[in-house]
N, C-alpha and C positions, 0 to 999 in steps of 0.2 A: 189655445193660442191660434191665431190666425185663422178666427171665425170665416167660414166662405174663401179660403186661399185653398187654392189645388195644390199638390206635392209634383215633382218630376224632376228627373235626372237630364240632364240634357250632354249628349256628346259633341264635343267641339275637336279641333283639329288635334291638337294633345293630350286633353283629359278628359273627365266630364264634371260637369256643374251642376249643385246640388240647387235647385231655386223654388221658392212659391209663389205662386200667380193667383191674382184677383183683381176685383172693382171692374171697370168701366172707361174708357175715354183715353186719353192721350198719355200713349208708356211711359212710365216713372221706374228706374233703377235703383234699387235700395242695395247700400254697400256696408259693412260691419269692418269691425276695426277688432284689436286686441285685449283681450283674450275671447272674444267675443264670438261669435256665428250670426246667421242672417236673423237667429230668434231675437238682435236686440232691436229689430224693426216691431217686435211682434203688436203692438200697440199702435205704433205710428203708422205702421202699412196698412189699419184696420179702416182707420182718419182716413186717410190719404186715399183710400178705394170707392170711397163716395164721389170725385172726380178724375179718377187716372187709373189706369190699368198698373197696376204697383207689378215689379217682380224682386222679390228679395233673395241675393242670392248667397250664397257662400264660395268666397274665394278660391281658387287654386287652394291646395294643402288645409286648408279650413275646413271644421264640418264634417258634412258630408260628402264633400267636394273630391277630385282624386289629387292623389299626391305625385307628378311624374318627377321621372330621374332628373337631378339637378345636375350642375359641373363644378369647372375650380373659379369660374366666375359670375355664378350664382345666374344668371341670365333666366331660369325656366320659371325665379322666382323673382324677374324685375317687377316693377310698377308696369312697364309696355307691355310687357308677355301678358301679366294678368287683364290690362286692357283688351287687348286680341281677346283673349277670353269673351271678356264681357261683350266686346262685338258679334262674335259668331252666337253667342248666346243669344242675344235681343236679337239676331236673323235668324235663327232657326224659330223662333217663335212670331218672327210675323212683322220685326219692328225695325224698318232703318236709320230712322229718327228716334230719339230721346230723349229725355229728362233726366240725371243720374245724381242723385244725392249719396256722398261716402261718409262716415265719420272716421278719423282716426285712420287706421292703414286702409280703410274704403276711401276715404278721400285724395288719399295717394293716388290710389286708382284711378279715380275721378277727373281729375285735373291732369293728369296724364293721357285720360281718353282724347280728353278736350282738346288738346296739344296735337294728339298724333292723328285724331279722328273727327277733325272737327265739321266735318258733312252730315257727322252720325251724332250732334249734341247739339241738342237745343237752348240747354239751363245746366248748369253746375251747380250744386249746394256742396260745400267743404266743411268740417265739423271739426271744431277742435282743433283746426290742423295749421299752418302755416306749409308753405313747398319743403319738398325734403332737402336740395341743398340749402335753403337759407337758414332751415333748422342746423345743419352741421358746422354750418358760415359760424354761427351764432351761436354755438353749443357752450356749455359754461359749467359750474358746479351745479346749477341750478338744475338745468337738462341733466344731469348724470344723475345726482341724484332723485330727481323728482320722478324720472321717465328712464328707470332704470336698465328696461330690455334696450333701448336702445345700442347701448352698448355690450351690456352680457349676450345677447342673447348674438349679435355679429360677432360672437368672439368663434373662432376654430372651434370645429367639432373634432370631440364629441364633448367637451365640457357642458357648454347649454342646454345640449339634449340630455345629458343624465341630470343636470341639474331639474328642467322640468320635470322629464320620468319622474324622479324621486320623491314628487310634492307637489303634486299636481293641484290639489285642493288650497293647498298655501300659497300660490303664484294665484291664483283667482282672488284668493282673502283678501291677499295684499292688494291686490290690482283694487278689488272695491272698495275695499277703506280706506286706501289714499291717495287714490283719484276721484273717488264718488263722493257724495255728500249728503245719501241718504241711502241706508243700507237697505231700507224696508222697500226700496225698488229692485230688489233683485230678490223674490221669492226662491224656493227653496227648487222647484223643480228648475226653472232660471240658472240658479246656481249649480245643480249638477249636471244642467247640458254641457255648460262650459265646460267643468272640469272633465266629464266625460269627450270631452272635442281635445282634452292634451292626455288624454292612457294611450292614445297610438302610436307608436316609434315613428310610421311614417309621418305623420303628420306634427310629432313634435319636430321633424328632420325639417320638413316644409317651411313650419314658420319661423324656424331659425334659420333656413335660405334667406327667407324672404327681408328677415330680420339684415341678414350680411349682403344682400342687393342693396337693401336701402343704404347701408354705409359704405356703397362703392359703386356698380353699375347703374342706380338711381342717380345718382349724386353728376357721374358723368353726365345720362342724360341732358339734365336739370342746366347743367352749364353750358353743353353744348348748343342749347335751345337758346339762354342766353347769350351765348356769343355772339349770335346769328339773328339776334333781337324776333325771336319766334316767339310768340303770343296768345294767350287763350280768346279766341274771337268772341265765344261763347258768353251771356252774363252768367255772373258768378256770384254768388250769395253767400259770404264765409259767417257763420256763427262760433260761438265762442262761448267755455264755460266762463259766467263771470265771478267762478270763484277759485281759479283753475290759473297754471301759468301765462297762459297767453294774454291775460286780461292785464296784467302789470307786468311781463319779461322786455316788451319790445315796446311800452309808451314812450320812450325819450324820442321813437324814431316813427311816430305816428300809430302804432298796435300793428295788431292784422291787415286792416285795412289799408294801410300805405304799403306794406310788403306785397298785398297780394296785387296791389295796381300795379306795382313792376312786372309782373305777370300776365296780367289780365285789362283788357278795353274797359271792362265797362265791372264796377266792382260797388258791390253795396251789403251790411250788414250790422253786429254787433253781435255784445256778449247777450247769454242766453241763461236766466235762471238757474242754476244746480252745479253740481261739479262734471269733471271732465267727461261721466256718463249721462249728461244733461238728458240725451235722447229718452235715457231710459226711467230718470229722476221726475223728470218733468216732459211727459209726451206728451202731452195736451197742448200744451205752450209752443212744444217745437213742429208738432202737426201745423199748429195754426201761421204759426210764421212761413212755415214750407208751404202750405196754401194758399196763403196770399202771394207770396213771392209767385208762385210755379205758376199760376190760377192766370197772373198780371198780363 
């Protein structure tokens, strides 16, 4: 995996950053989502190094990534903090400009950058995702149970975290058969990176933080920006699985794309062949659309 990508740890202000560097040309930020690590770029980063300097990294608490002490208001594990991250990262290596495509909790990231750092973003790609208040706005049986950690996983510790610990293997299973839509995209060494990224206490701790930001201290954010009519300057490229909630939860009110132009200047996209692991289902398809968008 990750033909010609370099390995390195990067220290930033709090933690350190587990990321892979390759290709050529104008930095691109590769961000992964749940249950995931930076390997589910491992195909598209390859694409994508033929014109951009790709860095794929792993989140705060992900990975390889380090896990720092949290609080009682989750804050080490907002959407902002893990931004900062990703800032001081892309400058210690060289980049104060970007490009940053997230899927899933990377695209949380993502769009958040965009918001708080918009000198340091060029282009946003968001994946799968819709803003995290308007996901909670909008939350239903559908959300609870289709996108189940949402709520388990923000529930008080330590229930979540034993519940992970316990079945690490089965929280991945599950995750890919019914969110994904082709299991034979997740070979077998694929599959136990994951489950290998949830046997750590600490980092099953992390992404159940991160899990309990997003249904509180994100959500603040997310409004207070709204209140304030603050806006993503940046263009924004939201993709979507089109076999996946997003593609039929919010059509009465325009899909993705009318919610994310409440957010954003300048907004353009649509659904994308596979389930909600499209990235990884169909990377061919999602390389090529990221390169024409990014390339434009």
């Amino acid at each position: 995996m990750f033909s010609g990508f370099g390995a390195r740890t990067v220290q930033v202000e709090e933690t350190s950053i587990f990321v892979r560097v390759g290709g050529s040309g104008p930095p691109l930020l590769l961000l992964h989502g749940f249950p995931q690590t930076h390997v589910m770029w491992r195909d598209i980063a390859v694409a994508l190094a033929s014109r951009f300097t790709v860095v794929a990294a792993d989140l705060r608490g992900y990975g390889r990534s380090g896990c720092p002490a949290s609080d009682i208001d989750h804050a080490a594990y907002s959407k902002r903090t893990m931004a900062r991250d990703m800032v001081q990262v892309m400058g210690v290596l060289g980049f104060e400009r970007f490009i940053v495509a997230g899927h899933d909790r990377g695209g949380r990231v993502a769009y958040r950058l965009a918001l708080d750092h918009p000198g340091k973003v060029s282009r946003i790609a968001v994946l799968d995702v819709i803003p995290t208040a308007a996901a909670w706005d909008r939350a239903d049986a559908r959300l609870a149970l289709g996108f189940w950690p949402w709520s388990l996983l923000a529930q008080p510790q330590p229930l979540p975290e034993r519940l992970l610990a316990a079945a690490p293997d089965a929280i991945v299973d599950n995750a890919i058969t019914q969110w994904g839509s082709a299991g034979n995209a997740f070979p077998e060494e694929v599959r136990a990176a994951y489950i290998d990224a949830l046997r750590d206490a600490a980092h099953i701790h992390a992404i159940c933080e991160e899990y309990r930001a997003a249904a509180g201290v994100d959500r603040e954010h997310d409004a207070a920006d709204q209140a304030v009519g603050r806006r993503i300057a940046s263009p924004v490229l939201a993709l979507w699985s089109g076999e996946g909630g997003l593609e039929n939860w919010y059509a009465h009110e325009g899909g993705p794309l009318a919610i994310w132009r409440q957010w954003a200047d300048s907004v353009e996209g649509g659904a994308v062949e596979g389930g909600h692991f499209f990235p990884e289902e169909n990377p061919d398809g999602t390389a090529k659309i990221l390169l024409n968008s990014f390339a434009a």
